[in-house]
LODOTOR-946290 format. One record per atom (N, C-alpha, C): x, y, z; residue number from 1. Coordinates in steps of 0.1 Angstrom, whole numbers, plus 5000, padded with zeros to 4 digits. Atoms other than C-alpha are relative to their C-alpha. Last residue first. Example, Ala and Ser with C-alpha at 12.3 -4.5 7.8 and 13.67 -1.06 7.14 Angstrom:
<torlos>
<torlo><px>4991</px><py>4989</py><pz>5000</pz><k>2</k></torlo>
<torlo><px>5137</px><py>4989</py><pz>5071</pz><k>2</k></torlo>
<torlo><px>4992</px><py>5011</py><pz>5008</pz><k>2</k></torlo>
<torlo><px>5009</px><py>4988</py><pz>5000</pz><k>1</k></torlo>
<torlo><px>5123</px><py>4955</py><pz>5078</pz><k>1</k></torlo>
<torlo><px>5009</px><py>5012</py><pz>5000</pz><k>1</k></torlo>
</torlos>
This chain:
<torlos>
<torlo><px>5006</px><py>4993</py><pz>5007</pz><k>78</k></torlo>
<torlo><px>0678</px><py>5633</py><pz>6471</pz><k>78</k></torlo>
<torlo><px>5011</px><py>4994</py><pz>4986</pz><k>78</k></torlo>
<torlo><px>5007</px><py>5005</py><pz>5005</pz><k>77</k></torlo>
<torlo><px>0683</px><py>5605</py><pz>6494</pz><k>77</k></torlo>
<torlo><px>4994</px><py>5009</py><pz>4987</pz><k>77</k></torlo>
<torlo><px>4996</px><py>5017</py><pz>5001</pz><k>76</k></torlo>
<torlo><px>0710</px><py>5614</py><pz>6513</pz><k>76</k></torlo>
<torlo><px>4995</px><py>4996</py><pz>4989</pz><k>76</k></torlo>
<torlo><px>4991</px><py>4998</py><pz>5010</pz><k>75</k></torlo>
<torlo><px>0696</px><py>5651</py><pz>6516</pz><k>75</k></torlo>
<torlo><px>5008</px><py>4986</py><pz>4995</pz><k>75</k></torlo>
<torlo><px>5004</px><py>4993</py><pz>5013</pz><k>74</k></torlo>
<torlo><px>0664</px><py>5636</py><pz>6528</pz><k>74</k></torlo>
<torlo><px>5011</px><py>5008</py><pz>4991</pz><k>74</k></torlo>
<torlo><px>5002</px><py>5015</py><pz>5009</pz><k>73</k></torlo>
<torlo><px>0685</px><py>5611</py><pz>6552</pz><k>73</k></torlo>
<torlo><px>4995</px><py>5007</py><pz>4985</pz><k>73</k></torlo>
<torlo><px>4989</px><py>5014</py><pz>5008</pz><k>72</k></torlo>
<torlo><px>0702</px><py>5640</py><pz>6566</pz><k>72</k></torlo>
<torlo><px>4995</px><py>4994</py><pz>4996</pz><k>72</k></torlo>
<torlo><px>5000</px><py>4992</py><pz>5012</pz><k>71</k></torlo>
<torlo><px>0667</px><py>5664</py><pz>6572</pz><k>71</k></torlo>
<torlo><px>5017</px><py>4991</py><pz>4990</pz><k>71</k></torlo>
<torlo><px>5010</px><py>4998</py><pz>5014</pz><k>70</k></torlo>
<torlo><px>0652</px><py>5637</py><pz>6587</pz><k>70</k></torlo>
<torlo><px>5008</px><py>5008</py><pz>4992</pz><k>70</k></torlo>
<torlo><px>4996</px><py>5009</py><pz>5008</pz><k>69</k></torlo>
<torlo><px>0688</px><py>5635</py><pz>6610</pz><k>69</k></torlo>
<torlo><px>4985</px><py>4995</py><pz>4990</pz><k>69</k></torlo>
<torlo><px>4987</px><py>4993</py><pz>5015</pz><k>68</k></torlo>
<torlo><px>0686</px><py>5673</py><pz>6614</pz><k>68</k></torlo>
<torlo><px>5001</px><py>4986</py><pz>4996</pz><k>68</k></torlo>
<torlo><px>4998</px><py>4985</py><pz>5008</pz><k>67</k></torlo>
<torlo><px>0650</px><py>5670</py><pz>6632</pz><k>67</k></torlo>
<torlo><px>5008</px><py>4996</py><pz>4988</pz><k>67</k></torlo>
<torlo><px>5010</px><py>5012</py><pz>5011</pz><k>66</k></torlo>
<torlo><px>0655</px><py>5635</py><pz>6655</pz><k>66</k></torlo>
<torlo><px>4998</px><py>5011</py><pz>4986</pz><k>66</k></torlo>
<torlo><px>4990</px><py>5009</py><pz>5002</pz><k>65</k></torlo>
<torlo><px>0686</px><py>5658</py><pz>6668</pz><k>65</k></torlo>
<torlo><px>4990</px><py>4988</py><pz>4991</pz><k>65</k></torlo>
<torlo><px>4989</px><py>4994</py><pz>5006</pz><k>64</k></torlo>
<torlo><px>0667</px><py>5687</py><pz>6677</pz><k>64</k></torlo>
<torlo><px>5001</px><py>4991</py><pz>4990</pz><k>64</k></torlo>
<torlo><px>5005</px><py>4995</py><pz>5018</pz><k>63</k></torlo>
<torlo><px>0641</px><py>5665</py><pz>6688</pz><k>63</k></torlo>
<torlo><px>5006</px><py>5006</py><pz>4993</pz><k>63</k></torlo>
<torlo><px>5013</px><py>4988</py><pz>4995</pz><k>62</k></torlo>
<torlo><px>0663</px><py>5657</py><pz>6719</pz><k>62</k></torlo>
<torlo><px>4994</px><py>5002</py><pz>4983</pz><k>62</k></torlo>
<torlo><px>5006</px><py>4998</py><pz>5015</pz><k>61</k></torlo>
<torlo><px>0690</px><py>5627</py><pz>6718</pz><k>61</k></torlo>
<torlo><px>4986</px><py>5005</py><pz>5007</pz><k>61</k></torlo>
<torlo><px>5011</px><py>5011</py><pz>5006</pz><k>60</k></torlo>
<torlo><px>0713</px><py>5630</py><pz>6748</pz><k>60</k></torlo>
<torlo><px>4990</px><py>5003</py><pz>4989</pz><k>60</k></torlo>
<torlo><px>4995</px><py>5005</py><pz>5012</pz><k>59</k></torlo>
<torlo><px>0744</px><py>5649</py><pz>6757</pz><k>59</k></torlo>
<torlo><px>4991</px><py>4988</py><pz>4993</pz><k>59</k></torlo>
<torlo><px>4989</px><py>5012</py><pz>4995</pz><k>58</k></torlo>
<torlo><px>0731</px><py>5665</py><pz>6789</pz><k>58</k></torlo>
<torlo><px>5007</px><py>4990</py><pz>4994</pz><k>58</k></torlo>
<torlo><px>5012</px><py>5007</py><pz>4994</pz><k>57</k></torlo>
<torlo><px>0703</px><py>5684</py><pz>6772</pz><k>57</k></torlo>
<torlo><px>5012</px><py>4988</py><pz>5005</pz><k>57</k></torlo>
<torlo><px>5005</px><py>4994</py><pz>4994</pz><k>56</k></torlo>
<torlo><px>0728</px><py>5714</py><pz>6759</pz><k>56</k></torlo>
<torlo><px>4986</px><py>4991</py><pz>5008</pz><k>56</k></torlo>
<torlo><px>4985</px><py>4997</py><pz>4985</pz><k>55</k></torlo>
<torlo><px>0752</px><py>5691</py><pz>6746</pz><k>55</k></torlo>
<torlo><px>4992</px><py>5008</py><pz>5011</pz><k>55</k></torlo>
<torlo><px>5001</px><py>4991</py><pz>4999</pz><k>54</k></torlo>
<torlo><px>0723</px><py>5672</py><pz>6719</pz><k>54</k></torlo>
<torlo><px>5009</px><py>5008</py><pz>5018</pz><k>54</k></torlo>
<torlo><px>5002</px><py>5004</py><pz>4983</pz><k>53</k></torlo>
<torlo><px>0735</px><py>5641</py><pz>6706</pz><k>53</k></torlo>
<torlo><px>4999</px><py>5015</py><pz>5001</pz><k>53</k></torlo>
<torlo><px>5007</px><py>4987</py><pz>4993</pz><k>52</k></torlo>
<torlo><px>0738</px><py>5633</py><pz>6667</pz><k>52</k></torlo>
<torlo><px>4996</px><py>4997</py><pz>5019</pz><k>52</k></torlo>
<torlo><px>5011</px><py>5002</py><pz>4984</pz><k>51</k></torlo>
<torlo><px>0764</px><py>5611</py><pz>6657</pz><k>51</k></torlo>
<torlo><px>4996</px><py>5012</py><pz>5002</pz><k>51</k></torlo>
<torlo><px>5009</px><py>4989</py><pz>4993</pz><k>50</k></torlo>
<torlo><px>0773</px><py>5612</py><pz>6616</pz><k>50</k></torlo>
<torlo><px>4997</px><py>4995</py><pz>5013</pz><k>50</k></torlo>
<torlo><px>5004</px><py>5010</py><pz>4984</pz><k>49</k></torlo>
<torlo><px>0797</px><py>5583</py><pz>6601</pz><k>49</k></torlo>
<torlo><px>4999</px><py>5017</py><pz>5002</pz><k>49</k></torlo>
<torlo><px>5005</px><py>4986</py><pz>4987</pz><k>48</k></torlo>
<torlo><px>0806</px><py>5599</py><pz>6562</pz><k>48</k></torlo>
<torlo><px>4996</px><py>4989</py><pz>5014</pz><k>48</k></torlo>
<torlo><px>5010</px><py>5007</py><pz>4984</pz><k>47</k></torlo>
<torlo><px>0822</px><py>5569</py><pz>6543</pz><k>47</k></torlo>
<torlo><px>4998</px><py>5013</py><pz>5008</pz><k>47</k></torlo>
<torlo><px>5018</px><py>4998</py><pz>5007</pz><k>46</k></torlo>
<torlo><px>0832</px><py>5579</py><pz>6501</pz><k>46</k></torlo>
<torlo><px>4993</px><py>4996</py><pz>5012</pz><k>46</k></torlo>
<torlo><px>5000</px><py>4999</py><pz>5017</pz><k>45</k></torlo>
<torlo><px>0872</px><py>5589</py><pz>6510</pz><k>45</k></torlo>
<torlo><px>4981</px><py>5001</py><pz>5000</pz><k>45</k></torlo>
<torlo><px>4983</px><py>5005</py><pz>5004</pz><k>44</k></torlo>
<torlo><px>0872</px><py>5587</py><pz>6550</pz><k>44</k></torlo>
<torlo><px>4994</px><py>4996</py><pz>4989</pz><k>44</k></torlo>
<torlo><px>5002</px><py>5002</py><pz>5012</pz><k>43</k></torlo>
<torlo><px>0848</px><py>5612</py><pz>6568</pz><k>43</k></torlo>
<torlo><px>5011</px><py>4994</py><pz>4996</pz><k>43</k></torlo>
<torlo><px>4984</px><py>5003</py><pz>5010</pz><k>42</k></torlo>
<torlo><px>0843</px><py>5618</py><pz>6600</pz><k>42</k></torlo>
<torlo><px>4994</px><py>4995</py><pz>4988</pz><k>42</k></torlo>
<torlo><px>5000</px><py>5013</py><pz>5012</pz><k>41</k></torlo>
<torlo><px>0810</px><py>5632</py><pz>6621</pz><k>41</k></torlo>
<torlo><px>5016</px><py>5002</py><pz>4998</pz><k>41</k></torlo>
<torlo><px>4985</px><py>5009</py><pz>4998</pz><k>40</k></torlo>
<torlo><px>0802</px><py>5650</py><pz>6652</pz><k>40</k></torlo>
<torlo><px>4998</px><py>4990</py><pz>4987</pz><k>40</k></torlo>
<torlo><px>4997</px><py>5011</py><pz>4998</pz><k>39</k></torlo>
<torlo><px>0765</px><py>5672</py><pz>6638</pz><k>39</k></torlo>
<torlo><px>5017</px><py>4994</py><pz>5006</pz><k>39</k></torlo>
<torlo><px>4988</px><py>5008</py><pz>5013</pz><k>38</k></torlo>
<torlo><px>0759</px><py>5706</py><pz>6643</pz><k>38</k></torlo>
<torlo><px>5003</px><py>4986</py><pz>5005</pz><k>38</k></torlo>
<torlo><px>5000</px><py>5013</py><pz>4999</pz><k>37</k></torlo>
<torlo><px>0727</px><py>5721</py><pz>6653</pz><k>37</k></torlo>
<torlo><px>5010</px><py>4995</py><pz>4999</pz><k>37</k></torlo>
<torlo><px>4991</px><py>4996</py><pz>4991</pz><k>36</k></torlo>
<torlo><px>0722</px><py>5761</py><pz>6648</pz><k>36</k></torlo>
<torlo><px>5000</px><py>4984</py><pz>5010</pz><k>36</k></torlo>
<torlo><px>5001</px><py>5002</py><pz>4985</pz><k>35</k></torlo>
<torlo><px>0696</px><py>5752</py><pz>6627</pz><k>35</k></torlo>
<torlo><px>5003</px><py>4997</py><pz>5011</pz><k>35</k></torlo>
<torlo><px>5011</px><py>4994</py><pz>4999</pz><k>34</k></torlo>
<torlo><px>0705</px><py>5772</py><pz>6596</pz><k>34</k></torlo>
<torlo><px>4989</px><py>4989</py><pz>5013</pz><k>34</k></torlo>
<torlo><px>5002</px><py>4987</py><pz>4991</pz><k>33</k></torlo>
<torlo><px>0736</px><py>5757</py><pz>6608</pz><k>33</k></torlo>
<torlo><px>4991</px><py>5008</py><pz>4999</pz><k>33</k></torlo>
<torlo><px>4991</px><py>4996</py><pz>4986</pz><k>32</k></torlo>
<torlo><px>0732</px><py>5726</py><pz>6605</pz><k>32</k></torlo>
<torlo><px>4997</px><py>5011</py><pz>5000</pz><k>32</k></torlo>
<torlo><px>5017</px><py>5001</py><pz>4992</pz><k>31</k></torlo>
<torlo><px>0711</px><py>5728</py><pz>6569</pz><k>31</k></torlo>
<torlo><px>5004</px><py>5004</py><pz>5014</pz><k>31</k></torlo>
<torlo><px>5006</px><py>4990</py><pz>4997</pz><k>30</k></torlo>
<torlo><px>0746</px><py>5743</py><pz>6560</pz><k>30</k></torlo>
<torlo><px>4987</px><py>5000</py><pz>5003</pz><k>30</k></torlo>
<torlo><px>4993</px><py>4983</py><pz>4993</pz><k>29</k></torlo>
<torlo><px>0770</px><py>5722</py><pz>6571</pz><k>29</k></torlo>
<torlo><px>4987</px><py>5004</py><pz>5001</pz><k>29</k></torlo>
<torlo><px>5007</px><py>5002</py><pz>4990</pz><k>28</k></torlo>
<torlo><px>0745</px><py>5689</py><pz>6556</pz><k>28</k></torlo>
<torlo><px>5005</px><py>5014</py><pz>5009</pz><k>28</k></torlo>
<torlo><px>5014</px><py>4997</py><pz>4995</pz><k>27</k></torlo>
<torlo><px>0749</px><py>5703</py><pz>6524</pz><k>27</k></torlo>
<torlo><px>4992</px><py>4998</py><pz>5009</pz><k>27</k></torlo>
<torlo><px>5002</px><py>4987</py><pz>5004</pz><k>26</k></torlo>
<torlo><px>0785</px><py>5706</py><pz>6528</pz><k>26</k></torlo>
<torlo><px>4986</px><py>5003</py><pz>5000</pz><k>26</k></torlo>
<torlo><px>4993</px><py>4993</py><pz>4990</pz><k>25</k></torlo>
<torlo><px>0790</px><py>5671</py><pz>6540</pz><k>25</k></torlo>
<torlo><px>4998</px><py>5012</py><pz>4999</pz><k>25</k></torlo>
<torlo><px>5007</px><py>5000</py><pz>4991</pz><k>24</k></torlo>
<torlo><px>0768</px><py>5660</py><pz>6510</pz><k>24</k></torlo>
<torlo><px>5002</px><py>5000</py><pz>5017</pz><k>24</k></torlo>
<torlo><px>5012</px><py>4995</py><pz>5004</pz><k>23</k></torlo>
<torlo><px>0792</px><py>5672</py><pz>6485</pz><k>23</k></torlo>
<torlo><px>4989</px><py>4998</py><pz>5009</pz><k>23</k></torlo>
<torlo><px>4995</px><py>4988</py><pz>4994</pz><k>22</k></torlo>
<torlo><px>0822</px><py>5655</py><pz>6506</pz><k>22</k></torlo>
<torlo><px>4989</px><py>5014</py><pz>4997</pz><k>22</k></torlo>
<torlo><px>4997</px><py>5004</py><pz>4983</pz><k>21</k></torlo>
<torlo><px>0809</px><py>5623</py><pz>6504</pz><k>21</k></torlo>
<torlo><px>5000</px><py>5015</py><pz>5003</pz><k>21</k></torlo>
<torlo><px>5015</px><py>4994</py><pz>4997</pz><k>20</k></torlo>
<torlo><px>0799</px><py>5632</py><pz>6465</pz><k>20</k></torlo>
<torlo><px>4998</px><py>4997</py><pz>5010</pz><k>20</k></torlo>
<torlo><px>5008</px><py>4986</py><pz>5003</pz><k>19</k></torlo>
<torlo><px>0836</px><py>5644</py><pz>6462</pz><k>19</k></torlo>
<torlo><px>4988</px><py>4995</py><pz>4998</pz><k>19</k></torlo>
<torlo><px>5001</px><py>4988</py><pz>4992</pz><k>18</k></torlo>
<torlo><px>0849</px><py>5614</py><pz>6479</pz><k>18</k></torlo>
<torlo><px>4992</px><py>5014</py><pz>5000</pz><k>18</k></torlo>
<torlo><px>4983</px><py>4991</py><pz>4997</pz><k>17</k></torlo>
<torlo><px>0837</px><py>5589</py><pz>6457</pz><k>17</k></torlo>
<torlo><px>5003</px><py>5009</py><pz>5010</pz><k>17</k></torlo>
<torlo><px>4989</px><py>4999</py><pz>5011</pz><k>16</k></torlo>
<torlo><px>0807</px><py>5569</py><pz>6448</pz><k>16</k></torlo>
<torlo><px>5010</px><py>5001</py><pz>5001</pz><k>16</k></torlo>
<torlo><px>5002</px><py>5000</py><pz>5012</pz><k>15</k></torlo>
<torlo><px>0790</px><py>5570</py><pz>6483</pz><k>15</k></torlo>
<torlo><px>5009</px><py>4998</py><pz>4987</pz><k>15</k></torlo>
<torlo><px>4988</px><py>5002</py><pz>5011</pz><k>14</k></torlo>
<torlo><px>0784</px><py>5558</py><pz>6517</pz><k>14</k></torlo>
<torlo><px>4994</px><py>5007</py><pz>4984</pz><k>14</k></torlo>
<torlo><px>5000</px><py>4996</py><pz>5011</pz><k>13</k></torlo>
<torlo><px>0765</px><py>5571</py><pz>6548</pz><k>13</k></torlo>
<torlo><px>5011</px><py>4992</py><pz>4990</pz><k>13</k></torlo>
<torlo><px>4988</px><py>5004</py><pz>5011</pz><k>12</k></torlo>
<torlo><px>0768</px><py>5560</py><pz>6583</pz><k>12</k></torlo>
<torlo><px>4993</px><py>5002</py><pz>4985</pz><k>12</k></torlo>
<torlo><px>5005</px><py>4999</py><pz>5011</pz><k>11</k></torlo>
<torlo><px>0742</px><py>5575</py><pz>6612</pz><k>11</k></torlo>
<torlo><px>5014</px><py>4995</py><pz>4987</pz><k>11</k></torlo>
<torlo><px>4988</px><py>5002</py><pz>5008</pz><k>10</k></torlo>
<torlo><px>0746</px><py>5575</py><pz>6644</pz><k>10</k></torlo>
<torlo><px>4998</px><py>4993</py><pz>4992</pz><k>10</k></torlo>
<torlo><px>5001</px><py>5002</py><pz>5010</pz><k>9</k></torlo>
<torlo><px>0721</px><py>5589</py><pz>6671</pz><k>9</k></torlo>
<torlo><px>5009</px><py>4997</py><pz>4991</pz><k>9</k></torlo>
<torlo><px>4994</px><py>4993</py><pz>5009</pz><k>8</k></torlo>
<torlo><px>0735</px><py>5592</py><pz>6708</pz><k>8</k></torlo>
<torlo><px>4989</px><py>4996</py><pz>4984</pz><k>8</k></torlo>
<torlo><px>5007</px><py>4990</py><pz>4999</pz><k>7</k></torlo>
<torlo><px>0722</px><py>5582</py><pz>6741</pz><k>7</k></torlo>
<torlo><px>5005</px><py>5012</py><pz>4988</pz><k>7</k></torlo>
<torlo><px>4999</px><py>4994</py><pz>4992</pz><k>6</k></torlo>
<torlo><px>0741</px><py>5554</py><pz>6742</pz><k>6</k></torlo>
<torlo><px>5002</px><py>5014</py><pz>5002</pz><k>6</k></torlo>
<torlo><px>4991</px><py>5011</py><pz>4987</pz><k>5</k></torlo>
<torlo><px>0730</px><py>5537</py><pz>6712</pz><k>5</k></torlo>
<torlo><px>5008</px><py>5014</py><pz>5009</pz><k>5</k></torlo>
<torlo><px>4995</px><py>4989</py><pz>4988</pz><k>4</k></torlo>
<torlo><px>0704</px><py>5552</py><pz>6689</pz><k>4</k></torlo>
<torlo><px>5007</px><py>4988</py><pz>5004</pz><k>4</k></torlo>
<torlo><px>5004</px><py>5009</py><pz>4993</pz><k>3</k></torlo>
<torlo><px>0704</px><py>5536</py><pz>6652</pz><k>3</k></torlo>
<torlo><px>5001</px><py>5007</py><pz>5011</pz><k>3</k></torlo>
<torlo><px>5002</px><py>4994</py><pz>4993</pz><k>2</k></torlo>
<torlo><px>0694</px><py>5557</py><pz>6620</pz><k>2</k></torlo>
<torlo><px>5003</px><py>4986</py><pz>5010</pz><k>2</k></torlo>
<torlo><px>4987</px><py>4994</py><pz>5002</pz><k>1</k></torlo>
<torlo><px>0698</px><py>5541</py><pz>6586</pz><k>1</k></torlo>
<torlo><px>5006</px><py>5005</py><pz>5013</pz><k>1</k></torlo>
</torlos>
């Protein structure tokens, strides 16, 4: 689900409808920020698109970032 390209992680999601796009936007918020992480993403009706990159490691992928996108696929997949 997961691919790196230029020193980023990016991640695409789809679902049923908006509101369970937007349901799992919310429960990715708040993993985020109970690890003071936040992802760059958009969202159009049922397509979330997630890049993780870490700003404080010169915008490159740090375990942080391998981290929150385990914890995205397992809310994904719940």
């Amino acid at each position: 689900m997961w691919t790196e390209q230029n020193n980023q992680l990016q991640g695409n999601f789809e679902f049923n409808n908006f509101v369970d796009a937007f349901a799992f936007m919310t429960k990715v918020a708040f993993a985020a920020e109970k690890m003071n992480h936040h992802p760059n993403w958009s969202n159009s009706y049922n397509k979330v698109a997630i890049t993780l990159f870490t700003h404080d490691a010169n915008n490159t992928v740090t375990e942080k970032d391998i981290k929150l996108a385990k914890m995205i696929d397992e809310i994904y997949n719940k």
